[in-house]
N, C-alpha and C positions, 0 to 999 in steps of 0.2 A: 418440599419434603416434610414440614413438620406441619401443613396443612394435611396428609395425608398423613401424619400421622395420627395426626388430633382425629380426623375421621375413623381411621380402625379403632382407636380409644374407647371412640365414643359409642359404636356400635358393638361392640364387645361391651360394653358398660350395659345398654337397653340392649340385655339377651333374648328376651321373651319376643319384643317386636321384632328385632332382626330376623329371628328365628321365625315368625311366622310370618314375616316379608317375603324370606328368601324364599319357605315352603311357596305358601301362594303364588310367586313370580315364576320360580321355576316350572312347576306344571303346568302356566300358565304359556310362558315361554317355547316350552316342549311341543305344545300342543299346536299350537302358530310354526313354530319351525317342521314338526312332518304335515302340515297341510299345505305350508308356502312352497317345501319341495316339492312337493305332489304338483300343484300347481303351474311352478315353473317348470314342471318335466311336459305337463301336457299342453305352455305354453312353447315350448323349443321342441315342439314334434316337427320332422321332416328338417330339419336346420342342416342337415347333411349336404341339403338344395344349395346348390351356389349361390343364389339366389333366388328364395323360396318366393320372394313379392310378385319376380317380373318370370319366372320360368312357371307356364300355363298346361293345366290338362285342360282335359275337353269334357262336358255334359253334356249328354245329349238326352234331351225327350221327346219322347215318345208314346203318343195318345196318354199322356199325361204321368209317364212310368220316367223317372230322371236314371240313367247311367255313366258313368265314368267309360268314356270312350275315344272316338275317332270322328274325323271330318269324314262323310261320305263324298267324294269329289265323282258328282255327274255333268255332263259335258252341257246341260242343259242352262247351265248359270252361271255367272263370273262369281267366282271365288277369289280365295286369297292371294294376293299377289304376292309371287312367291320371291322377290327380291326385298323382299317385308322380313324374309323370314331368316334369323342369325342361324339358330341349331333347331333342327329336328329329328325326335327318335321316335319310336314305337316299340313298348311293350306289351307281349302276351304271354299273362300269368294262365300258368297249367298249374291246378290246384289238384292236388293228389296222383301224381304222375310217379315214376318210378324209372331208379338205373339200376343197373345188375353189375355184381361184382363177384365175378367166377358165377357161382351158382346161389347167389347171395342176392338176393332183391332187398331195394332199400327205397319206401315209399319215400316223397319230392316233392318239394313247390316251387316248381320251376319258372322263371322268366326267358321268355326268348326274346334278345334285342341287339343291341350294336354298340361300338364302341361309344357314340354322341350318349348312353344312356348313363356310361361313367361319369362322363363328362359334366353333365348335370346333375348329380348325383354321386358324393364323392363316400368310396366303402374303402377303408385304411388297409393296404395290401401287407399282406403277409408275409406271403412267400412268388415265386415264380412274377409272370406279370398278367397282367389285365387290356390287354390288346382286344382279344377278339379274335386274331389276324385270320386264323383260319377258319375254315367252314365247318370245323370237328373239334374248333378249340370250345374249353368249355372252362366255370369258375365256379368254385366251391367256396361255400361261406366255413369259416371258419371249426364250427361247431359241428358240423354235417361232412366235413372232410373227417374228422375227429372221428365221427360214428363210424363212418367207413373203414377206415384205414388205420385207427388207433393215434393214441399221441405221438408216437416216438418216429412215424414214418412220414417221410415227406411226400407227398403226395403230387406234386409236379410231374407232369410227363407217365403219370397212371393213363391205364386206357380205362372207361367203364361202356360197358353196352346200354343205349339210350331205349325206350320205352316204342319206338319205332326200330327197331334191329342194327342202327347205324351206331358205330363207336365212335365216343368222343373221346380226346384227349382232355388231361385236368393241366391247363395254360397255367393255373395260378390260383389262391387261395386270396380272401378275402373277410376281413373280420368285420363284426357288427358296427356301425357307428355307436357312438357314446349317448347322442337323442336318439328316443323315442320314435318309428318309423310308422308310418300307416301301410307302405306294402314290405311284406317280410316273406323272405324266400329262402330257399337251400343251393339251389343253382341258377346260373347264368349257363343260355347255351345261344350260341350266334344265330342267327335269322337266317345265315345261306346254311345252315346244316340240312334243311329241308328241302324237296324236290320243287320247291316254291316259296320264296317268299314270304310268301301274305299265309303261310300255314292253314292255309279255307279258315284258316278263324278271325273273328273283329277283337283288334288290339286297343290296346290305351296310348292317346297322344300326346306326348308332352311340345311345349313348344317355347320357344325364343323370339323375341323381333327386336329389329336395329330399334335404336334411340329415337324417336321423332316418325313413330308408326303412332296411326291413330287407331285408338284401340276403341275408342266408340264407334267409329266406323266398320269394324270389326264386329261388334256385338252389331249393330244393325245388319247384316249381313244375315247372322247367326239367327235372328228373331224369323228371317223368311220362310215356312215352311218349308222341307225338301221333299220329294219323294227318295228314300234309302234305296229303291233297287226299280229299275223301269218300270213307269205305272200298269203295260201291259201284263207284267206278272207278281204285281205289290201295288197294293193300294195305299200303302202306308207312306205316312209324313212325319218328318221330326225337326225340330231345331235344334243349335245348340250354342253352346256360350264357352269362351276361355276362362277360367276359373282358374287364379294364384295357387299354387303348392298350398302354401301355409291353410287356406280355406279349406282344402280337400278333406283333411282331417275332420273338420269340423261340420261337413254338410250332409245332414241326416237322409236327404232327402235320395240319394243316388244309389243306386241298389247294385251287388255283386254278386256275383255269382260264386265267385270262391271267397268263401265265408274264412275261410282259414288262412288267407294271405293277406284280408284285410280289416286295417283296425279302424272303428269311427268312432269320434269323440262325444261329448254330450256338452254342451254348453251350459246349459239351465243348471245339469250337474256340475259343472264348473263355477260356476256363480255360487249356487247351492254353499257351495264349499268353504267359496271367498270369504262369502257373508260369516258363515261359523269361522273364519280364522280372524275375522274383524273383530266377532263379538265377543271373539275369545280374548283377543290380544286387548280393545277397552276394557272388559271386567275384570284381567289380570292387570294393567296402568292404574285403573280407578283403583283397585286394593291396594297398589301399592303407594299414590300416591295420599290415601287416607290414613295406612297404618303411619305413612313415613310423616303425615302434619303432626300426629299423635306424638312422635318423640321431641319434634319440634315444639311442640306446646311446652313442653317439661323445660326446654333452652330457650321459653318467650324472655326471662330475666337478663339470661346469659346474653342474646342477642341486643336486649335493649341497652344494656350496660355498655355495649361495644359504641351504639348507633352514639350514644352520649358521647364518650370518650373520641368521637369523631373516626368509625370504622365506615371504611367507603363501601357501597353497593356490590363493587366488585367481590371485594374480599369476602362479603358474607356469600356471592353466588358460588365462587370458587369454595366455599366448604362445601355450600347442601352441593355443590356438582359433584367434589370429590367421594362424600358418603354414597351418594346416588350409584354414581361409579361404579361403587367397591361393591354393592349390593347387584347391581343389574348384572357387573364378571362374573361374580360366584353364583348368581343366578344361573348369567347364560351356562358357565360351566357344568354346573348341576342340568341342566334341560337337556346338553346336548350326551349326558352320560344317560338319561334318560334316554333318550332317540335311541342310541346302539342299543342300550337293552329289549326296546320297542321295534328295530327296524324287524327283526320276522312276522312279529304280530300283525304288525304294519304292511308289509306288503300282502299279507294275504286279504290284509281289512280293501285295500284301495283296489286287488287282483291283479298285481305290477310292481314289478323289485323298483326300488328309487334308490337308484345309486347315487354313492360321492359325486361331487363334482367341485368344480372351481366356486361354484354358484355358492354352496357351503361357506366359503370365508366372507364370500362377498355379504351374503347374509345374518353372520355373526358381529362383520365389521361394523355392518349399516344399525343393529341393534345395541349393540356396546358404544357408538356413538350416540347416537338422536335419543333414543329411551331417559340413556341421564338427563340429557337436556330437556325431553320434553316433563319429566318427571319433575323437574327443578324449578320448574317457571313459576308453578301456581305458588308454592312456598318461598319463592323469594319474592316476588309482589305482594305478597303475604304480608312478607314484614317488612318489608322495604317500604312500602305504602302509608302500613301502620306507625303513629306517632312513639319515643320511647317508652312512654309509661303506660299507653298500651301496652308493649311488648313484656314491661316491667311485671304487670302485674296480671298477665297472662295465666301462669302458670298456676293462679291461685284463681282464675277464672275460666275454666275448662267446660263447663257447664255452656257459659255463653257461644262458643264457638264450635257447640255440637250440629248446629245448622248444615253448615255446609263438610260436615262430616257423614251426618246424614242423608245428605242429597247423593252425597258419591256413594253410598252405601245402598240406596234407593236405585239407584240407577244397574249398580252388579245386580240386584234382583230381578231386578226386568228383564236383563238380560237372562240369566239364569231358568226365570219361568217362560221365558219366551222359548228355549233351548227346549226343556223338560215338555213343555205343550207338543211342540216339531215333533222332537222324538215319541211321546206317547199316540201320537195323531200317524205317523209312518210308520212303527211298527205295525199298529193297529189295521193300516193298508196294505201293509205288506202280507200280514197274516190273513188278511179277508183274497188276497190276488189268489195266494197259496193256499187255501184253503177251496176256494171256488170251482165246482166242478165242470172242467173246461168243456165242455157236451160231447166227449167221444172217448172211446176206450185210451188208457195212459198204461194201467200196469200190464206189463211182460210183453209189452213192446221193442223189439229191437230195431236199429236202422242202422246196416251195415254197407259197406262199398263193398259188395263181390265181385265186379268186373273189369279185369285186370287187361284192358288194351292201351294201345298209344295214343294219345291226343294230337296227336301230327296227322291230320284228316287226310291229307297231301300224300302220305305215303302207304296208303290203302292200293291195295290191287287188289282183281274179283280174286285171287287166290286167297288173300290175308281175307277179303272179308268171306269167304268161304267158312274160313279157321275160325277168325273170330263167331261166325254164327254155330257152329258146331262146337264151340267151347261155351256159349250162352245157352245154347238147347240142353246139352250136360248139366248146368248149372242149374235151369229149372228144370229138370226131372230129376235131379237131386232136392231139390227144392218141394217138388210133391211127393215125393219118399218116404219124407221124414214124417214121424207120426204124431211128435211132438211141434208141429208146426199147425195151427188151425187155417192160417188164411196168408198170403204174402202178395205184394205188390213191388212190381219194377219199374221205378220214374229218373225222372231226372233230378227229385228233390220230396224231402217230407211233408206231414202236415202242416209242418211250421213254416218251411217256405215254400218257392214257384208258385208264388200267385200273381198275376199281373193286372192291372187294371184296363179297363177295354168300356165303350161308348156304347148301347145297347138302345136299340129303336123297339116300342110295343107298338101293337096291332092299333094305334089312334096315333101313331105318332110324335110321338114324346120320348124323349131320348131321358136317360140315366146312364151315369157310370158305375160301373159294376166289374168286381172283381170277376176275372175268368181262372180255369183250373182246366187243365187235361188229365183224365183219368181214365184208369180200366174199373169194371166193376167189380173188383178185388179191393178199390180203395174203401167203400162201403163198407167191406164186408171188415176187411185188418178193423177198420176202427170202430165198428159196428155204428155206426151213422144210421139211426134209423129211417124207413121212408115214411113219409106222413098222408102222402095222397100219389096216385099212379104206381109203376113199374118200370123197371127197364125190360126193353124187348129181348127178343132172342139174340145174343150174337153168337153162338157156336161157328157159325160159318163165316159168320161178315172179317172182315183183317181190312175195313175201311180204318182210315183218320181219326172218323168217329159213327158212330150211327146213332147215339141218342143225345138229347141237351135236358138236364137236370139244375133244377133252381134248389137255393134253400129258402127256407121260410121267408126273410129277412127281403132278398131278391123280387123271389113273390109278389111283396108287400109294395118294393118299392116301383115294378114294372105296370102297378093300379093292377094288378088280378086278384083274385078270393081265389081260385082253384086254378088247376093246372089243365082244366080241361078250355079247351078253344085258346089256351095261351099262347103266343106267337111273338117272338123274338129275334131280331135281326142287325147284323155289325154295322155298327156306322161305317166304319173301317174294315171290312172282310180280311181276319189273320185265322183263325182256328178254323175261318168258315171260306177259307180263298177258294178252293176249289167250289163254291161253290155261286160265288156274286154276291148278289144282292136280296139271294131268296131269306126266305122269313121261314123260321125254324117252328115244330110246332114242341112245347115242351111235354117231356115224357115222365115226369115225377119230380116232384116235392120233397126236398130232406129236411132235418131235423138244423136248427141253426146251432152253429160251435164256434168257440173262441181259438180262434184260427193262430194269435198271437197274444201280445200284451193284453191283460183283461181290458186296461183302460181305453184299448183300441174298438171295444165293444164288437159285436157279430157281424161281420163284414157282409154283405149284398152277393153272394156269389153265383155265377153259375158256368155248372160244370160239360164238358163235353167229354162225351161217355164213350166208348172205343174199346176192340182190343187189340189195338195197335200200339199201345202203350209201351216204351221199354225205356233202359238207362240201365246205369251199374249203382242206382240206390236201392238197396231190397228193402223193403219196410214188412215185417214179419211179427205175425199177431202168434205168438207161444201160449202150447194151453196152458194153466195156472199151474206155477211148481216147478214146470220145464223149463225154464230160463236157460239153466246152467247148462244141460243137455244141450239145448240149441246151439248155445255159442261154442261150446266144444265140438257139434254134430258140423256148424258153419265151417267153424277151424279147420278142420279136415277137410272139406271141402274145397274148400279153398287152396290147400295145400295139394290135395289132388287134381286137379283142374288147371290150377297157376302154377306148383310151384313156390307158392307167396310165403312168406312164415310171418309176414307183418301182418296181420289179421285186425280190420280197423272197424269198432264199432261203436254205437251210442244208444242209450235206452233213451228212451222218450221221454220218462217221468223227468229223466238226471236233464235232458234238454229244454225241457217245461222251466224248470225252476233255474235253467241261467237264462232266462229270459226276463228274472225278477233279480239280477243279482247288479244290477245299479239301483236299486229298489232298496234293495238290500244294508246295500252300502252304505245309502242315504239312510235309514236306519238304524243302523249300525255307529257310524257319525256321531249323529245326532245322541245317539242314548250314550257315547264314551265321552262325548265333549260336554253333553248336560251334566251328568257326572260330574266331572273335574270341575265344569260350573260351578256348582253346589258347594264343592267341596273350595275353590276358592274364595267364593262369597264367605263361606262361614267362617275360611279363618278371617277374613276382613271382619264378620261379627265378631269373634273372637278377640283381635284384637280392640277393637273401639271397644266391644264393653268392656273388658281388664282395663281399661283407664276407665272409663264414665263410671261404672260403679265402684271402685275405687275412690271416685271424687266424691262417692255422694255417704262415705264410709259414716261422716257426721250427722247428715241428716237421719242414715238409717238407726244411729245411734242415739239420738233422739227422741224419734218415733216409736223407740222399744219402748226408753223411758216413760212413751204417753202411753203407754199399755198395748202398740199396735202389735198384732199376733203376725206368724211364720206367714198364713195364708194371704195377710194385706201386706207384706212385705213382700211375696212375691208378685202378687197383684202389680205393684208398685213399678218394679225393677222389671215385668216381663211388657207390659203394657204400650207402652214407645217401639219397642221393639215388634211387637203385631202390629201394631198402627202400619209400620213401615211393611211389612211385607203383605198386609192388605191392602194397601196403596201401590208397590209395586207391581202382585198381580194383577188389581184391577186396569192398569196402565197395558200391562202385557197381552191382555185378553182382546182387545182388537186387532193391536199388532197381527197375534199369531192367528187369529181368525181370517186378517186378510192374507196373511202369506200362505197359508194355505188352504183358501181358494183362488190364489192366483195358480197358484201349484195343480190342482186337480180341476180348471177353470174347463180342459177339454177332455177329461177321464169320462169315458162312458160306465163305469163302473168305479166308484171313489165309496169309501170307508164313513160312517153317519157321524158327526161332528157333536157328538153327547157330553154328558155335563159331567160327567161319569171321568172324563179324560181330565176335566178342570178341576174337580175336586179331589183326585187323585192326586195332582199335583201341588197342589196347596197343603195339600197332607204331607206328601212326602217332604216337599222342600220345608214346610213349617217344622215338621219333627226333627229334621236333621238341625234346622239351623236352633230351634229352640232346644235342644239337646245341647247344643255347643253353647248356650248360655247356661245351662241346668247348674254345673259344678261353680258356676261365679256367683250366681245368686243365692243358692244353697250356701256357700260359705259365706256371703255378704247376711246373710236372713241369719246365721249362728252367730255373729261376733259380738263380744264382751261391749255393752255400750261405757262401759267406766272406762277399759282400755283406749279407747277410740279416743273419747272425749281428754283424754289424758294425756294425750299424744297429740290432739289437736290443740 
């Protein structure tokens, strides 16, 4: 007790260093705790898994296209042995699907699976139960029972009419789990609700095996080519591999379709992050463990006095712990008042709420332990090491033990211009991506879901698909009506995605991979894609597959042709070209090359197969300038006449452009808020060390008046150490951050010019601030009475 007390004494006595301890640590502090939560939210995604290690989806690729799927099982090969296997489910995610309630449609991201998919997969019940049992039972999340039916109404044993005309019953209610999820849905509907099974769609696998399965045996297996569907009517081959839960999150590589049910993570962005909560948490340590030698110096008498008098090792660690202590609590306390005031800012900066958790204590405990201790070590070897009269006379030798005060101070700078370079070098990229003109029309573009059928393939009769063509024919001659619409296109997906890659043979032989595309020649026209050399033919009459093949520039180039005349192209693998073998296509025009996606992904090799057999329920619709507002009102109606729908869903292009740079963004963003705080805890660490060094030097300055030296060599004097150091830090900094980013843009086909312009900017800024934060100490050091001083000394 009276060790602990003697510590608040003492820290309440040094107001000024406490005071700019605590500042520095705190934001310091702050700033590590909402990245470590971030962190651990997007390390504990999917934890819902009973076991996320050993419970496997399936990948499968496909002439070189990776997806999240299913085992193909043809009778042509020994497969799995299926006494290998504990639990097996399959889900198929229906991505924008729709139940009706009364005369109430409510768009849905449905799962259709079984009860084994609870089972591995555990979502905290609400209300009613989570059986399955019947073929019409169905389960509502949480939130989405909520929309439908209000809070106050229990929702158990509702009927709703399903998006195929069959009613299900609501079995039971289901709430979110607490992690982080990579598939996220509104409903659960059983797999016998349908006239089959297998719903004609390809599902995702998950799977299980007994203890003492050899799972390399398995992935050799998975490496043997397969044919997916009889070679007589599919040429195509795939492998595939079992792939842990916990990885699925994090594998860039596997492409979905419903973009809206699933979440992938970003690794590199992950690290990214680490690294700034590493460099944040050492530049807030080094600060504090430099201001905190500084009060120690002023107690080098006090300590020696003790070592004489025979004070053991212990009892001196147990004070600097108990100070440490008391400094890092009201720290942490202060940091985490910060956070609540931060968490809104905060979740929109990361684009993800980070809720409480348990994690929270555990990460306050682990910091309010180890920090005192690690804070404590260097200042008790310090003096524990040092002889007493060292320590004795310490206090009046302050000057000599600026060394290693300096070094820690050297070091927050590094850090700090390393921060400020990051950030001014990713802005800088970010505004070059967004600013870059992607080579195809962007403003008053819409892309809307107009096509309001069931995703149950299974339950199509030629009556329903009668209905259904007779409600899409409605749909486009409303569509050419409109006079505020210049050009529209019906696919299964935007500019931005449905692109698939495919093996392509030229007229010598030589194979390239190149992206393929299905299109009508309305997609040309919505994004004004200019053509650079040929034509597309007539197709007024043709309702083929396709009738023309169209390269861009890029494809061109990479198929060895200069023009499109005598060019000739053929599928390694016949998929867009089945119908027709092996024949060699001759190409029909040349377009303009466009960044398809990320800038850094450079102009993709495409080539397009041209048709007007094109259809789907994405409309992509080029609005003439001004008419936006109109359209989407003109659509809204439409839609409402035709469907029924009141849920009217849509997306402009430009708003879809720019989330395609918002991890870009982020990183960013990051970067410019934690270089900041950088800055600004480096300099109260300047702040502190110089309030004591030029304080020590009160005599010499007092002196030096006396020898006639003027204000302007006085500050010469007192600023000059203090440049030294943060021209030594940058220079230390300036490879660092040169190599971390071009390890960063090492594959960017388009990356941001690495100008000096970025380096002197920051020497500027961090020089002003931090020599700013010396201005008022020198200033009053450069005024003082040299008679006073010397009269006191």
């Amino acid at each position: 007790m009276k060790t602990l007390i003697y510590a608040w004494r003492f820290l309440t006595r040094a107001k000024s260093y406490t005071i700019i301890n605590l500042i520095g640590l705190s934001f310091s502090l702050a700033c590590c705790i909402v990245l470590t939560r971030y962190l651990h939210q997007e390390q504990t995604v999917d934890t819902h898994c009973i076991d996320r290690e050993h419970v496997y989806g399936v990948k499968n690729i496909v002439m070189g296209n990776a997806y999240q799927g299913q085992v193909v099982h043809q009778q042509d090969s020994v497969w799995i042995d299926p006494t290998c296997i504990e639990h097996y489910t399959q889900v198929i995610p229906l991505n924008q699907d729709y139940v009706l309630e009364g005369n109430h449609r409510f768009a849905a991201r449905v799962i259709v699976t079984d009860s084994v998919f609870l089972q591995l997969f555990h979502y905290p019940l609400v209300q009613g139960e989570s059986s399955l049992a019947a073929p019409n039972s169905a389960l509502l999340m949480k939130d989405f029972a909520t929309r439908i039916f209000g809070e106050n109404t229990n929702p158990v044993g509702k009927v709703l009419r399903y998006s195929n005309g069959k009613d299900i019953i609501v079995e039971g209610v289901l709430d979110r789990p607490s992690n982080k999820t990579s598939l996220n849905f509104d409903l659960i509907l059983s797999q016998r609700l349908s006239d089959e099974n297998a719903w004609n769609r390809m599902g995702l696998e998950f799977y299980t095996f007994f203890p003492g399965t050899d799972m390399n045996h398995l992935a050799e297996i998975g490496r043997i080519p397969r044919y997916i569907n009889p070679p007589q009517y599919d040429s195509r081959k795939f492998t595939f591999e079992f792939i842990p839960v916990e990885d699925i999150y994090w594998d860039r590589s596997m492409q979905h379709d419903e973009t809206d049910m699933f979440v992938i993570g970003n690794r590199f962005y992950f690290w990214i992050l680490w690294g700034v909560c590493m460099l944040l948490l050492l530049a807030g340590v080094l600060n504090f463990i430099n201001i905190y030698l500084i009060t120690m110096l002023r107690r080098g008498r006090e300590y020696g006095l003790k070592k004489v008098f025979g004070a053991k090792g212990s009892h001196l660690f147990r004070q600097i712990w108990t100070e440490n202590f008391l400094l890092v609590g009201s720290a942490l306390f202060i940091a985490w008042v910060l956070v609540e005031l931060s968490q809104p800012w905060m979740n929109r900066l990361f684009g993800d709420t980070i809720s409480y958790s348990p994690f929270d204590l555990w990460l306050s405990v682990v910091l309010l332990v180890f920090l005192p201790v690690l804070a404590s070590v260097y200042p008790y070897l310090k003096y524990t090491l040092a002889s007493p009269l060292v320590s004795i006379r310490s206090v009046n030798m302050g000057r000599q033990s600026i060394r290693s005060r300096m070094v820690f101070l050297c070091i927050q700078y590094v850090l700090t211009f390393l921060l400020v370079l990051l950030s001014f070098y990713f802005n800088g990229q970010l505004n070059l991506m967004l600013e870059t003109n992607p080579g195809f029309r962007t403003k008053d573009i819409v892309i809307a879901r107009l096509v309001y059928e069931s995703n149950d393939y299974s339950s199509y009769t030629p009556e329903s698909i009668r209905q259904r063509q007779q409600r899409v024919k409605a749909l486009d001659d409303k569509m050419n009506a409109c006079p505020d619409i210049e050009a529209w296109e019906a696919s299964f997906a935007d500019i931005l995605n449905g692109d698939y890659e495919g093996v392509f043979i030229n007229g010598q032989g030589e194979k390239m991979k190149l992206t393929m595309r299905m299109a009508s020649p309305h997609f040309f026209e919505v994004y004004d894609i200019g053509f650079m050399e040929g034509a597309l033919p007539d197709m007024s009459e043709d309702r083929g597959l396709f009738s023309a093949v169209v390269l861009n520039q890029s494809a061109l180039k990479a198929m060895g042709y200069e023009s499109c005349r005598d060019a000739v192209i053929k599928e390694e693998t016949p998929m867009a070209t089945r119908g027709l073998g092996n024949s060699s296509l001759s190409v029909s025009a040349v377009v303009k090359d466009y960044y398809g996606g990320h800038l850094s992904l450079g102009k993709k090799p495409t080539v397009y197969f041209v048709g007007n057999s094109m259809s789907g329920d994405v409309y992509q619709i080029a609005c003439v300038p001004g008419k936006l507002d109109k359209v989407l009102e003109y659509l809204r109606k439409t839609e409402q006449e035709i469907y029924g729908s009141e849920d009217f869903e849509y997306q402009i292009l430009e708003e879809n452009i720019r989330k395609i740079y918002d991890t870009d963004r982020r990183v960013a963003s990051v970067y410019t808020l934690f270089a900041a705080i950088a800055i600004l805890v480096s300099s109260l660490g300047l702040f502190g060390i110089s309030l004591f060094d030029i304080r020590q030097r009160y005599r010499e300055i007092g002196i030096r008046k006396v020898n006639g030296a003027q204000k302007k060599d006085l500050y010469r004097l007192l600023f000059r150490k203090y440049l030294w150091l943060l021209g030594v830090a940058f220079i230390i900094a300036i490879p660092v951050a040169i190599t971390f980013i071009y390890r960063y843009t090492e594959n960017f086909a388009v990356k941001a010019p690495l100008s000096i312009g970025i380096f002197l900017l920051a020497i500027a800024i961090v020089a002003v601030i931090s020599m700013g934060t010396l201005f008022w100490q020198v200033n009053r050091a450069a005024r003082i009475n040299p008679a006073e001083v010397i009269k006191r000394e």
